[in-house]
MIVEX-62403 format. One record per residue (C-alpha): z, x, y; residue in one letter. Coordinates in steps of 0.1 Angstrom, whole numbers, padded with zeros to 4 digits, always signed. Layout:
ZXYA...
***
This chain:
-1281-0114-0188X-1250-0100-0175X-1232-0119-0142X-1254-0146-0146X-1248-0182-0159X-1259-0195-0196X-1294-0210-0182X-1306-0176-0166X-1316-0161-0206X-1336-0187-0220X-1363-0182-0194X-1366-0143-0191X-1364-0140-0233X-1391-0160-0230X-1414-0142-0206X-1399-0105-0219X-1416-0115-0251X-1452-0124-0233X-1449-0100-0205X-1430-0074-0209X-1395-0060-0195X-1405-0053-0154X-1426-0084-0153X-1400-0106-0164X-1375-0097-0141X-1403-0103-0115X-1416-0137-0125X-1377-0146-0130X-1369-0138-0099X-1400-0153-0080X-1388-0190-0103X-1356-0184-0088X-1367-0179-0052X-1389-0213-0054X-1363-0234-0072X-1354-0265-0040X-1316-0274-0049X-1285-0282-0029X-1274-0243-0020X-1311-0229-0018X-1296-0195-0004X-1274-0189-0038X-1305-0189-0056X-1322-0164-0032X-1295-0139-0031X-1295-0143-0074X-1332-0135-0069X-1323-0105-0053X-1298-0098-0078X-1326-0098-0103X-1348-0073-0088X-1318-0046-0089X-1322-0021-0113X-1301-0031-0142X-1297-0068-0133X-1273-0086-0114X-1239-0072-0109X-1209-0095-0113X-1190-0082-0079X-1222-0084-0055X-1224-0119-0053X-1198-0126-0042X-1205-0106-0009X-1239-0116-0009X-1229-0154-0007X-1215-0149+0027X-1249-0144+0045X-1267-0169+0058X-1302-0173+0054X-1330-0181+0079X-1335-0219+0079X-1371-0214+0080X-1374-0187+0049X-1357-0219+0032X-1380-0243+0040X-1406-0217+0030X-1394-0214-0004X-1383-0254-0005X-1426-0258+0000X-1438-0232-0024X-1448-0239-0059X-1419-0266-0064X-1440-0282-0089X-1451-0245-0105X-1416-0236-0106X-1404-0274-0122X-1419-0266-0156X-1406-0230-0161X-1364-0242-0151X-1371-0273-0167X-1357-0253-0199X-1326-0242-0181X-1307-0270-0174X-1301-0270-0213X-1288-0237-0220X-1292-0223-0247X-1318-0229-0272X-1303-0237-0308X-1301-0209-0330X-1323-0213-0360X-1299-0203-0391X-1326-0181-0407X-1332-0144-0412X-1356-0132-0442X-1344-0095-0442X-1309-0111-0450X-1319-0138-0478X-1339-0108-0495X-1313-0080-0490X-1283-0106-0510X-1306-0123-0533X-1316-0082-0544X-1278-0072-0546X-1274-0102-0569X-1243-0112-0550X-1248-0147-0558X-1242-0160-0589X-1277-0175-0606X-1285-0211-0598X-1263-0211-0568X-1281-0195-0541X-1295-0225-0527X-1259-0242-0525X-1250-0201-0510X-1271-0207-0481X-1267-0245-0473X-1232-0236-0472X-1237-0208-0444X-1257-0233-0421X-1227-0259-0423X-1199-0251-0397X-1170-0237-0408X-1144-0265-0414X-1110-0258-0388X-1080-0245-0406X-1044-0244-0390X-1013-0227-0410X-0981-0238-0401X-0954-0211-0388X-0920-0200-0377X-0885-0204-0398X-0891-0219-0433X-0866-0246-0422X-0885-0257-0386X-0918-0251-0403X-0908-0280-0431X-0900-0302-0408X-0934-0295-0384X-0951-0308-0425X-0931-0337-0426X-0942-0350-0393X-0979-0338-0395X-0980-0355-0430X-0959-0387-0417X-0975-0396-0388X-1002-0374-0372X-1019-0374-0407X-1014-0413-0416X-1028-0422-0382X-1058-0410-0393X-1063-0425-0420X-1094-0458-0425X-1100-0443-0386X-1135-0445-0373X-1153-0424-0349X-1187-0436-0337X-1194-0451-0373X-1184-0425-0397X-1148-0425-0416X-1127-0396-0401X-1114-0373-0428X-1075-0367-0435X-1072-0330-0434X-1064-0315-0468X-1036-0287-0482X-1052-0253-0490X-1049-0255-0530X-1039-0222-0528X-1015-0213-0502X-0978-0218-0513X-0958-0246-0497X-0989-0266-0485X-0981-0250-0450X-1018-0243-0446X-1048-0272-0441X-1085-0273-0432X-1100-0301-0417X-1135-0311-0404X-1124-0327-0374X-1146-0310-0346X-1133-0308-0308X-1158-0330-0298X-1147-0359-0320X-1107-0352-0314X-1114-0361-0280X-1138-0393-0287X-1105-0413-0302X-1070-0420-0282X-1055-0413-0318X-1075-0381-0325X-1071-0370-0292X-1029-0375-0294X-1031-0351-0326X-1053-0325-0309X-1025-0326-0282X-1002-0320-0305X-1026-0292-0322X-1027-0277-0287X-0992-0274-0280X-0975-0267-0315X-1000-0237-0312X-0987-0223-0280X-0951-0230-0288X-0960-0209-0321X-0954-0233-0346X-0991-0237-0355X-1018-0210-0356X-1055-0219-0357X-1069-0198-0383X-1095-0191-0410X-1089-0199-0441X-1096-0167-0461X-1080-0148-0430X-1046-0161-0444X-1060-0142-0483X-1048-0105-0472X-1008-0108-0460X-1003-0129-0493X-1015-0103-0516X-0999-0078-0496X-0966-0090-0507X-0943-0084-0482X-0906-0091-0485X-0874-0084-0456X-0869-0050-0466X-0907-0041-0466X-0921-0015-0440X-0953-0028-0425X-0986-0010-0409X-1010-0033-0396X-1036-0007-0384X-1064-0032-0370X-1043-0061-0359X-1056-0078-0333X-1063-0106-0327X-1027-0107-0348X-1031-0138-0368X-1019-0117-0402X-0999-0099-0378X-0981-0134-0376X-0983-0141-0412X-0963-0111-0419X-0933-0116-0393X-0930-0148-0411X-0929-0130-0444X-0900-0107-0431X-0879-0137-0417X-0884-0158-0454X-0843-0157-0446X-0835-0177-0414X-0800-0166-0416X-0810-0129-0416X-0813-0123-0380X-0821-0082-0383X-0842-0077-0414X-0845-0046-0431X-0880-0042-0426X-0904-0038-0394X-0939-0045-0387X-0962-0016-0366X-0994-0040-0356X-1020-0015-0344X-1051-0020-0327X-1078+0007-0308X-1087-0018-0282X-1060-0018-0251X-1071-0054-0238X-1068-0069-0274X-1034-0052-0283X-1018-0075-0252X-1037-0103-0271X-1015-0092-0298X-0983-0091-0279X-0990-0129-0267X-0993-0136-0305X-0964-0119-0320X-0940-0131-0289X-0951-0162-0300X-0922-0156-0334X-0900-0138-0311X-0890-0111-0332X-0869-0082-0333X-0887-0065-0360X-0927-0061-0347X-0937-0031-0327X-0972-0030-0315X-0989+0003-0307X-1025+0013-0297X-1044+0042-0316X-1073+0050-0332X-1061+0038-0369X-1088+0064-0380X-1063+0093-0366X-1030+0068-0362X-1005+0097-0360X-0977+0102-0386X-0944+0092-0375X-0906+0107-0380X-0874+0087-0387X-0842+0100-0389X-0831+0098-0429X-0789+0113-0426X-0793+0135-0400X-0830+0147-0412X-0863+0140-0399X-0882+0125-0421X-0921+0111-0422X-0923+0076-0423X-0943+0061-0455X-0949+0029-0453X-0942-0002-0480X-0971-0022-0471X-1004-0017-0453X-1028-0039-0440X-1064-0024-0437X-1086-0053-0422X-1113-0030-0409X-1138-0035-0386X-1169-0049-0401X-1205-0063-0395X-1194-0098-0399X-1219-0116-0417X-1191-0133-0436X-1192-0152-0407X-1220-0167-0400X-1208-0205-0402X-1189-0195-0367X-1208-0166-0353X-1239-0180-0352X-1253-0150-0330X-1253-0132-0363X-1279-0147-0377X-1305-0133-0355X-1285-0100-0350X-1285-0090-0387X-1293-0062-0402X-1283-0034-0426X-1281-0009-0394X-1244-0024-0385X-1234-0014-0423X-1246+0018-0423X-1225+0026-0392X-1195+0015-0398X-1188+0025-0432X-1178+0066-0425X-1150+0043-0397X-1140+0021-0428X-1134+0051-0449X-1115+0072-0424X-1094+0041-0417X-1088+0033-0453X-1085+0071-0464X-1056+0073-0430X-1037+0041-0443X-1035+0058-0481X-1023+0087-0467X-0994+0072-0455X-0984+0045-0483X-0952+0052-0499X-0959+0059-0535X-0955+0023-0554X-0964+0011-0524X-0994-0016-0517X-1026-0014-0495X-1047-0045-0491X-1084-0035-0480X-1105-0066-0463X-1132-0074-0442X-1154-0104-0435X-1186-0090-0447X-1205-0097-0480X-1222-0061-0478X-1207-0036-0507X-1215-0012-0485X-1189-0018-0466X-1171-0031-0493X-1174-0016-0533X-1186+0014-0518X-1158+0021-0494X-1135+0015-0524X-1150+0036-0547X-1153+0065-0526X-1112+0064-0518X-1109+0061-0557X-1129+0091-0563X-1116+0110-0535X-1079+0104-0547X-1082+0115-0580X-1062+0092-0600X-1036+0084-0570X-1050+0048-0563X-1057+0027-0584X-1071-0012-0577X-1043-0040-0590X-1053-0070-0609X-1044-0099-0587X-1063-0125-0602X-1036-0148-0609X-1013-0144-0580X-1028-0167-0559X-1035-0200-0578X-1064-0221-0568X-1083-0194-0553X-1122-0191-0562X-1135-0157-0560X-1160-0143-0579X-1155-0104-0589X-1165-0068-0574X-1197-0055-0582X-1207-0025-0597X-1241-0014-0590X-1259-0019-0557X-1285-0004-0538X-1289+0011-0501X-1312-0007-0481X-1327+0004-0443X-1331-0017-0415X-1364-0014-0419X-1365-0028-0456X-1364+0004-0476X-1345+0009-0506X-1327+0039-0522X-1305+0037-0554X-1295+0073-0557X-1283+0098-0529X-1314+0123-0542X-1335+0100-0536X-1327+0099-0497X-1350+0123-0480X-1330+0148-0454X-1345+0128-0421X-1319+0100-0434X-1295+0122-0439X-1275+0113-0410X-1280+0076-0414X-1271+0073-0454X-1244+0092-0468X-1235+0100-0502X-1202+0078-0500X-1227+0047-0496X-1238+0049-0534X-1218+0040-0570X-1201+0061-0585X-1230+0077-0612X-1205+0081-0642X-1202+0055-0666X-1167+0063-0675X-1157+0071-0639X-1171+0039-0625X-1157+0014-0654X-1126+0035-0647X-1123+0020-0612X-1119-0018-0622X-1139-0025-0598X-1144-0063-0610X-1105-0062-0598X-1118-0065-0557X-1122-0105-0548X-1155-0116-0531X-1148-0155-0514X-1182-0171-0515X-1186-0199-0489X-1199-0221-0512X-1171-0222-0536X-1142-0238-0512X-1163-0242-0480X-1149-0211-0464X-1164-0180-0443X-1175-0152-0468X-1146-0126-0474X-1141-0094-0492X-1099-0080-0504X-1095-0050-0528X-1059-0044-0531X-1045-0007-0541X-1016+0005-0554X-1006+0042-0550X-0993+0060-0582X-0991+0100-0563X-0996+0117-0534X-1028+0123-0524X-1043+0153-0541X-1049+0175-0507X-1010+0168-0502X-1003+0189-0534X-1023+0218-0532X-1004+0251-0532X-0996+0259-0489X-1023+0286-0475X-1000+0302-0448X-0965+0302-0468X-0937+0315-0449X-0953+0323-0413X-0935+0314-0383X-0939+0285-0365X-0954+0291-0332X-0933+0279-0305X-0943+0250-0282X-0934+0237-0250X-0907+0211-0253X-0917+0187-0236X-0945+0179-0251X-0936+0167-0289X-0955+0186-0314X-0972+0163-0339X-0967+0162-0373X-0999+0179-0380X-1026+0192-0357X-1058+0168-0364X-1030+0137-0356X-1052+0134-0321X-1085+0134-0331X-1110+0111-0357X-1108+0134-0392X-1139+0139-0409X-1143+0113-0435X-1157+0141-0464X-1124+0162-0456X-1095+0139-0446X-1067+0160-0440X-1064+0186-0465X-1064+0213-0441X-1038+0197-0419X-1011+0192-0447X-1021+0211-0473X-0991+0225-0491X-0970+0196-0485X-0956+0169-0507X-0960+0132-0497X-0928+0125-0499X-0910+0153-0490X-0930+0165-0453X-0905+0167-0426X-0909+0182-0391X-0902+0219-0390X-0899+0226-0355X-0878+0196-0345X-0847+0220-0333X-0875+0231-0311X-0884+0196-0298X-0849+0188-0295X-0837+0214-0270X-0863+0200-0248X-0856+0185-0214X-0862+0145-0227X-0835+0120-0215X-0815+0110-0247X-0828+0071-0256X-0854+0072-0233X-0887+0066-0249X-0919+0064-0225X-0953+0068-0234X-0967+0101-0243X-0975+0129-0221X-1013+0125-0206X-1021+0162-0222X-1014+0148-0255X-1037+0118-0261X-1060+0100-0234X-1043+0068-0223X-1064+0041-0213X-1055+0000-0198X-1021+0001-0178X-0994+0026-0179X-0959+0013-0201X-0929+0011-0187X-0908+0031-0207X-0877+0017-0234X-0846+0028-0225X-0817+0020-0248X-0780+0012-0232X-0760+0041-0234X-0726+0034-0257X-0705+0040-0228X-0728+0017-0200X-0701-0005-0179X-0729-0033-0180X-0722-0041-0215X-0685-0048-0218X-0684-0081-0198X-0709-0093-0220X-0692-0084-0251X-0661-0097-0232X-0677-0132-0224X-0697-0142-0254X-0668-0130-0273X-0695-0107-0293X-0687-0098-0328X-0677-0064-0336X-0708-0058-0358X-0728-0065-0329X-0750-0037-0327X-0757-0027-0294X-0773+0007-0297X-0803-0021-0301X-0800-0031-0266X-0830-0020-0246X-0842-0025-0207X-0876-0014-0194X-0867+0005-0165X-0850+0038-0157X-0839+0031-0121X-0824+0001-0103X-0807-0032-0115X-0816-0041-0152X-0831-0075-0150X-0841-0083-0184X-0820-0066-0218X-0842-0067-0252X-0831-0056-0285X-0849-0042-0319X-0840-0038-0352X-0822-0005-0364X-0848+0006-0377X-0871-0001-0349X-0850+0019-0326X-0853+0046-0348X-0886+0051-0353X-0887+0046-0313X-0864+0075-0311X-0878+0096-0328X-0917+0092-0318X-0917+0085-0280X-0938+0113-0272X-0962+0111-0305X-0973+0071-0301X-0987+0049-0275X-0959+0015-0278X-0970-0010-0255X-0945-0038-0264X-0914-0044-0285X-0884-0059-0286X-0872-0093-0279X-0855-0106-0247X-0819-0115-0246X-0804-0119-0216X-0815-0119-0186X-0796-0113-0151X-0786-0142-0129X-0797-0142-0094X-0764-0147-0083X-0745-0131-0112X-0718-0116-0095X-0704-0152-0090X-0692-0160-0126X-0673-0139-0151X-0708-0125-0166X-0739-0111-0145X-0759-0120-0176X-0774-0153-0191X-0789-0163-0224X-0826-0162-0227X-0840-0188-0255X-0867-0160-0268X-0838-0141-0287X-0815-0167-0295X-0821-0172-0328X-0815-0131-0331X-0782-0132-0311X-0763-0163-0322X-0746-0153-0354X-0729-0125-0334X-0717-0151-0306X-0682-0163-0311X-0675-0175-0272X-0691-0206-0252X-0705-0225-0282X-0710-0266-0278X-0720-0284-0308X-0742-0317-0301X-0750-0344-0317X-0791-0353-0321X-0786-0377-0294X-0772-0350-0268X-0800-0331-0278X-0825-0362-0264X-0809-0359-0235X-0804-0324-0228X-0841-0318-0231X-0856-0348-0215X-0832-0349-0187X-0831-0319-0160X-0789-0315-0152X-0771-0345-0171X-0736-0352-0161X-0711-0348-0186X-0709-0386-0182X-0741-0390-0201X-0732-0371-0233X-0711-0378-0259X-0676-0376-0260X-0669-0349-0281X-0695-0327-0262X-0677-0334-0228X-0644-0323-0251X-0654-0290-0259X-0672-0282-0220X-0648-0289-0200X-0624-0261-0210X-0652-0239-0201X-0662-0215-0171X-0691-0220-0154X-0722-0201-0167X-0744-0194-0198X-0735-0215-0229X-0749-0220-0263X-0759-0255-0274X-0759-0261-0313X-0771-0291-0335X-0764-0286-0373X-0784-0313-0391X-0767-0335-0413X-0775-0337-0451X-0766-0376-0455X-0785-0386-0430X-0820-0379-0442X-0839-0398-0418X-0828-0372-0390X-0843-0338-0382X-0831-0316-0407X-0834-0280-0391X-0810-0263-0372X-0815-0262-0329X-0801-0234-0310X-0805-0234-0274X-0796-0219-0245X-0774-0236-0216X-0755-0239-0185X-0726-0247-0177X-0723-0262-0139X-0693-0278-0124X-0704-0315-0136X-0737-0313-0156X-0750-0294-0180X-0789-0278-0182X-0807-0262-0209X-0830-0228-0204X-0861-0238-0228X-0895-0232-0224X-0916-0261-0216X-0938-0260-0249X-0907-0255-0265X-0888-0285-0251X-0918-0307-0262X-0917-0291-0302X-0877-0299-0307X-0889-0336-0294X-0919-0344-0312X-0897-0331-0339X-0870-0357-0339X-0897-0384-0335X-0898-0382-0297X-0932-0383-0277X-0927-0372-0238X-0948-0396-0216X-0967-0390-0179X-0969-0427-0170X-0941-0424-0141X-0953-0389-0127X-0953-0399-0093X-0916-0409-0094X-0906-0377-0107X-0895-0390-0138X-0903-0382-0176X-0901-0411-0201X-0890-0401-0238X-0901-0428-0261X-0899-0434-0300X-0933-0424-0319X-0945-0441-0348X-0937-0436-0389X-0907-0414-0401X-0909-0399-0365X-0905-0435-0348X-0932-0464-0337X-0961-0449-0312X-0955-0443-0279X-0975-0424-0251X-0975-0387-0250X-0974-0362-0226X-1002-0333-0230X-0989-0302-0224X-1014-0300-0195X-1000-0331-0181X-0962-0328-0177X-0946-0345-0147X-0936-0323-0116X-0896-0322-0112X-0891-0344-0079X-0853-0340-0075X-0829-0306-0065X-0815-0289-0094X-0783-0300-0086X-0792-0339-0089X-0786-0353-0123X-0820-0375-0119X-0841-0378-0148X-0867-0356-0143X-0892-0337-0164X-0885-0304-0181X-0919-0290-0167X-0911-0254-0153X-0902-0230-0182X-0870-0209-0164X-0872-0188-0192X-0909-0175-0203X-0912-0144-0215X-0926-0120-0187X-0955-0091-0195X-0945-0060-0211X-0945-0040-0179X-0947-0073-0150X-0919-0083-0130X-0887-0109-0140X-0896-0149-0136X-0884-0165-0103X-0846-0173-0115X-0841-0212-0111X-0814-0226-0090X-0784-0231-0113X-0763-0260-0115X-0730-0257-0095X
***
């Protein structure tokens, strides 16, 4: 029940099933009322609560809690029926019953469709009451992301090894056959025994904060299937039009940085996502890669609108490369960790999501380059949401899709093939096999989409075999369905002869952007996508006709905010719009002037998030992100972008340069820095990030060399790893410093400070918290001989001014990212 803890269900499902709804909430409430416990009058306000129509509400407690009640009314309800109420919460202090993993209606829906290959049905279901084994995929740079494997496989990994938890053998986690560079691994390691070992618990540590730093994600197995067959490379334009939670999202930044040297690639990433609360989910994930190239937006991917980029002076619609279609689904795929869905089941859920799946898919075709790849997926087992959705975009595009044989580009994979015929089945247990056959009551229910194709010749035409279907039982994974299409033409309502040739276009107001095409606002009809709305009007070759219009409009030139409230609803919180730095801005030549910035440095990229005041924070996009920003400010909802660079000292006016480096973009911006560059040795590096302000005194020699020539203020620390040393970490480190008048301190995130560590065989430990001091210890294996380590949870609170050189821990991140739209971090005190 809703506001209420996990033991208020079990008891009224219990009596709502004997007694019915009203009586329930009675007898619930009376238990509640009776129940003798420490804080008597909580439990007699919830009663109240109870008796409300509609249940309890989450925000009147809290009010309620403040009154006092009689003494005597509690004694009253301390004396009645105790012992009559002691059997009936007996049950709650448990929670919540288990789930039994059964549901008829589902074993005799699959076992009909014939999904399951004969003789392994019984292995089929065994394998869904098993939980689903944990995965993690290692991320980031290809260079960092080796060495995360070398230590995970060198020490974490080998500590586990002939390791015994209450009895039973611990299993090593294992490489994912088929995912390339054995950067992904499953293991069946549960939370609950990580924590019952000191060793186990160590490498959950490590799990916990590798994954906030972003060098680890947690996630499913055949989640990781999609953005590998999608193909991506650095030049590739990317729509991921339901993104959220953003663990492909992820997947496919990584693909466009396979070139760590690259620090703008060609290609971008759009990560949609309907839901305004998950796209800031999103935003959390994709900062975690801190990328220039990722733009995340929130629309309806049903209706996501078309967008313009400027091609040599000409508007031009933007096809994508590569799309991502992971629709929304029923789920039952994933069963072995949403156990809820068991009882929940039922054909119902397919039935109404599959016109959604076919808009969305029908709206991602639409706007595919030609040659271009779409990957369809969702984590259901139904065909109805799956073959059928397929089939009906094949039939509807009339030769311009067509499904790609990927059956040996990914190597190791089981997967068994698409089927071919299937049946429609009613939540009640009826079944129709033909679209005649469905009498007009179920008209609205059961569409004609839903069924195969009844052609012979059309239907083997399809390939349908070509769509994958992961099985649970075949690699212990969650259930998974991909179809990947490739698009030969235009879609066929995009070449149809225009109906109103040569008219006029009707003028608009110019502030308000007109789309690209009138139904851009609203869900299209999934029988009639959009040939009204574009009809006449090549693919490739659509550009805006009334942009002079548009253009002579009262909009702010690099100004983009979020679209006018007449032109789409806007739900969540208000953006703060993206302003780019004017060319001839007197901010920026200081800071060209002090970092010594390369000439190509292209700072029509440089963005701030406000339109009036100081700018406190300067970001920076791709070239080709700025251009689609641009040119669409008014048509798309953009709630983040960009990565930070610099931000603005408190006390800027001080030093040469208002402006420090931020570590979140300094991978982007160091190739262009030519100015205020230190190069340590792996030993300074120890030092720089386990010690708060280090005198010169306590770094090498030829680091003091090259700082002492320098000006106070932001600095650039870089280790280049040495080839004939092996035994050393062999990734590059930037990161960002300061320069003070005897000490030097580095700007990097807490979880961040703790990755570069562990990575050069360094474990941070808590033991001396109270002193204010952080202890950096050799760990075991190629990475060093055990020590203690700090969790992430656990760091020690600096004790000591930030102008003392004492060693103290690195626990307050001066540099994490802020929200999109919430105010600058608290500048720390700087070193004088």
């Amino acid at each position: 029940m809703r506001g209420g803890p996990a033991g208020w269900q079990l008891p009224l499902r219990v009596v709502d099933e004997e007694h019915g709804q009203e009586d329930a909430v009675g007898r619930a409430a009376e238990a509640l009322g009776r129940r003798a416990c420490a804080n008597p009058e909580r439990h007699r306000q919830r009663g109240q609560l109870l008796q409300r129509p509609g249940g309890p509400r989450r925000h009147s407690k809290v009010g309620a809690r403040r009154r006092v009640a009689p003494v005597d009314r509690v004694r009253q309800h301390e004396r009645q029926g105790s012992q009559e109420a002691h059997g009936a919460l007996q049950g709650w202090e448990g929670g919540y019953p288990e789930i039994v993993k059964e549901n008829k209606l589902f074993e005799h829906y699959y076992q009909e469709l014939k999904i399951v290959p004969e003789g392994e049905w019984d292995q089929f279901m065994e394998a869904l009451r098993e939980p689903l084994p944990a995965t993690l995929r290692i991320t980031g740079y290809k260079s960092h992301a080796k060495e995360i494997l070398h230590c995970l496989k060198n020490k974490y990994f080998k500590e586990l090894e002939d390791l015994e938890v209450d009895g039973q053998k611990v299993e090593v986690p294992q490489p994912l056959s088929w995912y390339p560079e054995e950067l992904a691994w499953h293991t069946n390691l549960s939370r609950k025994i990580l924590r019952k070992s000191p060793q186990l618990e160590k490498f959950h540590q490590f799990l916990v904060s590798e994954t906030e730093s972003g060098n680890i994600s947690r996630q499913e197995a055949v989640s990781m299937i999609p953005p590998l067959l999608l193909n991506a490379h650095p030049h590739h334009k990317i729509l991921d039009m339901c993104a959220a939670p953003g663990s492909k999202t992820t997947q496919l930044i990584e693909m466009l940085h396979a070139d760590m040297n690259v620090p703008f690639p060609e290609g971008f990433v759009i990560a949609n996502d309907v839901d305004n609360k998950r796209c800031y989910l999103l935003v959390h994930q994709a900062k975690r890669l801190s990328s220039p190239c990722i733009m995340v937006v929130n629309h309806d991917a049903s209706s996501i609108p078309r967008l313009k980029i400027d091609v040599n002076g000409r508007k031009e619609i933007l096809f994508y490369d590569r799309i991502l279609c992971d629709v929304p689904c029923s789920g039952d795929g994933t069963m072995r960790k949403n156990i809820d869905v068991w009882k929940k089941w039922t054909t119902l859920n397919s039935l109404q999501l599959h016109g959604l799946q076919l808009r969305i898919a029908t709206r991602g075709a639409e706007q595919l380059v030609e040659g271009g790849r779409m990957v369809y997926s969702t984590c259901s087992l139904n065909p109805i949401e799956d073959e059928a959705v397929i089939a009906s975009l094949l039939e509807k595009s009339e030769g311009a899709l067509e499904l790609a044989d990927v059956s040996s580009e990914l190597p190791g994979l089981k997967w068994m093939p698409g089927i071919t015929h299937w049946k429609v089945m009613t939540k009640d247990g009826q079944w129709f096999t033909e679209w005649e056959g469905v009498p007009h009551s179920r008209h609205t229910q059961i569409r004609p989409t839903m069924f195969p194709p009844k052609d012979p010749e059309k239907l083997q035409a399809m390939h349908l075999e070509r769509c994958l279907r992961i099985l649970p039982h075949h690699q212990n994974t969650g259930g998974f369905f991909v179809a990947v299409l490739v698009k030969k033409s235009s879609m066929p309502w995009n070449k149809r002869p225009p109906k109103l040739q040569g008219e006029p276009v009707e003028p608009r107001e110019p502030v308000r952007s007109s789309p690209v095409h009138p139904t851009e606002g609203a869900a299209a009809d999934p029988t009639e996508p959009e040939s009204k709305a574009i009809s006449g009007l090549d693919d490739t070759d659509i550009t805006e006709r009334n942009e002079n219009v548009e253009n002579s409009g009262s909009k702010k030139d690099g100004v983009c905010g979020p679209p006018p409230s007449k032109k789409m609803k806007l739900f969540g919180f208000k953006e703060d719009p993206f302003v780019f730095i004017p060319e001839d801005d007197p901010l920026f030549p200081p800071i060209q002037k002090f970092y010594a910035l390369d000439p190509s440095f292209p700072k029509m990229n440089l963005l701030t998030r406000t339109t009036e005041g100081k700018k406190r924070q300067l970001y920076m996009v791709s070239k080709e992100l700025r251009n689609v920003l641009v040119n669409n400010s008014e048509r798309m909802k953009v709630i983040n972008t960009g990565i930070k660079v610099w931000c603005r000292n408190n006390s800027g006016e001080e030093f040469d340069c208002a402006f420090r480096l931020a570590q979140e973009g300094i991978y982007t911006l160091y190739p262009f820095i030519n100015s205020r560059i230190i190069t340590v040795s792996i030993e300074d590096v120890k030092i720089l990030l386990t010690q708060e302000n280090p005198f010169f005194r306590k770094l090498s020699s030829e680091t003091y060399s090259q700082a002492k020539d320098l000006a106070k203020g932001s600095i650039v620390l870089k280790y280049e790893p040495d080839p004939t040393k092996p035994d050393t970490l062999q990734c590059p480190i930037v990161l960002c410093g300061w320069r003070g008048k005897a000490s030097i301190r580095t700007f990097v995130p807490k979880n961040e400070r703790l990755h570069y560590l562990r990575m050069m065989g360094l474990e941070v430990s808590a033991e001396k918290k109270k002193e204010g001091t952080v202890v950096a210890q050799q760990s075991a294996g190629s990475c060093g001989p055990p020590g203690d380590e700090a969790s992430a949870e656990h760091g020690a609170e600096p004790a000591a001014s930030a102008d003392s050189s004492e060693d103290i821990s690195p626990d307050v991140s001066v540099d994490a990212a802020p929200g999109p739209s919430g105010p600058a971090p608290a500048e720390a005190a700087l070193p004088r």
